[in-house]
C-alpha positions as CSV (number, residue, x, y, z in Angstrom):
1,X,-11.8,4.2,3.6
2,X,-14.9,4.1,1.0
3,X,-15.9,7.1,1.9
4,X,-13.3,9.3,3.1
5,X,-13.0,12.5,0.3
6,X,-8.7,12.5,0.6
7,X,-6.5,9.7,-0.6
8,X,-4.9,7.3,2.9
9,X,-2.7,5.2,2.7
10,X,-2.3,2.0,5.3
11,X,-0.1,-0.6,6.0
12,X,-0.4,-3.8,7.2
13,X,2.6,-5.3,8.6
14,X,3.6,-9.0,9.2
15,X,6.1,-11.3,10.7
16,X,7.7,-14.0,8.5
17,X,4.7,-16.6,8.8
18,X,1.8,-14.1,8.1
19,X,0.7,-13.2,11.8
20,X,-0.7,-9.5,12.1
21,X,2.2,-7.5,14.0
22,X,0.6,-3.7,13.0
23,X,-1.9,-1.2,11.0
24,X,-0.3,2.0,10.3
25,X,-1.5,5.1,8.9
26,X,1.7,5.7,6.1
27,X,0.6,8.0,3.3
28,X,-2.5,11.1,2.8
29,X,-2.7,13.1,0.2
30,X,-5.1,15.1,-1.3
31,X,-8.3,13.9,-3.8
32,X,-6.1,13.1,-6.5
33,X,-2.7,11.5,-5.2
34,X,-0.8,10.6,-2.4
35,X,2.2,12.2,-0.4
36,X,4.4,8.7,-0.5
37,X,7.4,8.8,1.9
38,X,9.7,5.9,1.7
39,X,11.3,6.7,4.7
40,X,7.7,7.0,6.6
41,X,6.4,3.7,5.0
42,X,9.9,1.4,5.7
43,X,10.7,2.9,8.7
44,X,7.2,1.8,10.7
45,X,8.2,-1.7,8.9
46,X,11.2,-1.9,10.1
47,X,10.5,-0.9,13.3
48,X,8.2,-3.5,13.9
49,X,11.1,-6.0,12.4
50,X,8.3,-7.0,9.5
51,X,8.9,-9.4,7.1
52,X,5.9,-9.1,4.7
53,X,3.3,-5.9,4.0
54,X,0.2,-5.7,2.0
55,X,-0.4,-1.8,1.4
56,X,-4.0,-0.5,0.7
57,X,-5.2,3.2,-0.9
58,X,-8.4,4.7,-1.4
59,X,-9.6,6.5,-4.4
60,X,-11.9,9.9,-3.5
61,X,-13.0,9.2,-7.2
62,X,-14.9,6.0,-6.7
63,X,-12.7,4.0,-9.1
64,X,-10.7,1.2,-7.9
65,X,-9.0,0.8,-11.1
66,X,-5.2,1.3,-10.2
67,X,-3.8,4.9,-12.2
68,X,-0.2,4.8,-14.1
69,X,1.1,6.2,-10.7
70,X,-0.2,4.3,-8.5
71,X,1.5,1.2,-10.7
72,X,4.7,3.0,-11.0
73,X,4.8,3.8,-7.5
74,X,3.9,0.0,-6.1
75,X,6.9,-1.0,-8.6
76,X,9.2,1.8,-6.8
77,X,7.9,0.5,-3.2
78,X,8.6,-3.3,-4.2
79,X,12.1,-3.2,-5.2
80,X,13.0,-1.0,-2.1
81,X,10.5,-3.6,0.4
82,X,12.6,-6.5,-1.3
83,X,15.8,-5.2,-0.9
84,X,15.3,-4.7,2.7
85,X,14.4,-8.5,2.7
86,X,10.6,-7.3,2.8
87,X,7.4,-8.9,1.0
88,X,5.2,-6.6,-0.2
89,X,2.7,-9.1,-0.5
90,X,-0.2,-6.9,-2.3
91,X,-1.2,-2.9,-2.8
92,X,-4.9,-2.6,-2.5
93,X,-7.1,0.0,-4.2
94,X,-10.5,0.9,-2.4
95,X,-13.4,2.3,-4.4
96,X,-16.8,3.5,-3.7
97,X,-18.0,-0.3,-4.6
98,X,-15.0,-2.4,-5.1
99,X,-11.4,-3.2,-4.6
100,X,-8.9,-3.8,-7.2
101,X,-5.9,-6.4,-5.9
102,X,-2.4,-5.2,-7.5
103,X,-1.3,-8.9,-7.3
104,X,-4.6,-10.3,-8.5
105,X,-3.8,-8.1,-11.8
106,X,-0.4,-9.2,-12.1
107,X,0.7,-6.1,-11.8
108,X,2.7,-7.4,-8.8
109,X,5.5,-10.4,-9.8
């Protein structure tokens, strides 16, 4: 995802105990933001009866620093994953050279 010149977002989906049930394409964009859909994003989780979901982004740009939307829109998709009895469990932000952890942050409660 380093390299690619338009913003893609995945998921990675879970069971209860952490075991790998799916990787899904959920979100492009263009080179400066994402098309978010919660009903594309919660729908493949629920689907797959997931319990817990780390999300991961790249940015074009190089940065891995997380913008204001990207923070405001991690805040939107945890309140909605919890009350569906979901754990997002971390949103990750791929740059050029680095990733940036939401969680490792504290960005994430």
């Amino acid at each position: 995802m380093r390299c690619l010149r338009t913003e893609r977002m995945v998921a990675i989906f879970a069971d209860s105990r952490g075991r790998l049930l799916s990787r899904e394409l959920v979100a492009e964009g263009g080179v400066g933001q994402l098309r978010l859909s919660l009903r594309r994003i919660f729908s493949q989780a629920l689907k797959r009866d997931a319990h817990r979901m780390i999300l991961a982004h790249n940015h074009p740009s190089g940065s891995s620093r997380p913008s204001d939307a990207d923070v405001a829109n991690t805040l939107r998709l945890q309140a909605f994953a919890q009350s569906l009895g979901i754990s997002l469990d971390d949103h990750l932000i791929i740059g050029r050279d680095d990733i940036s952890s939401m969680r490792g942050l504290g960005l994430l409660s």
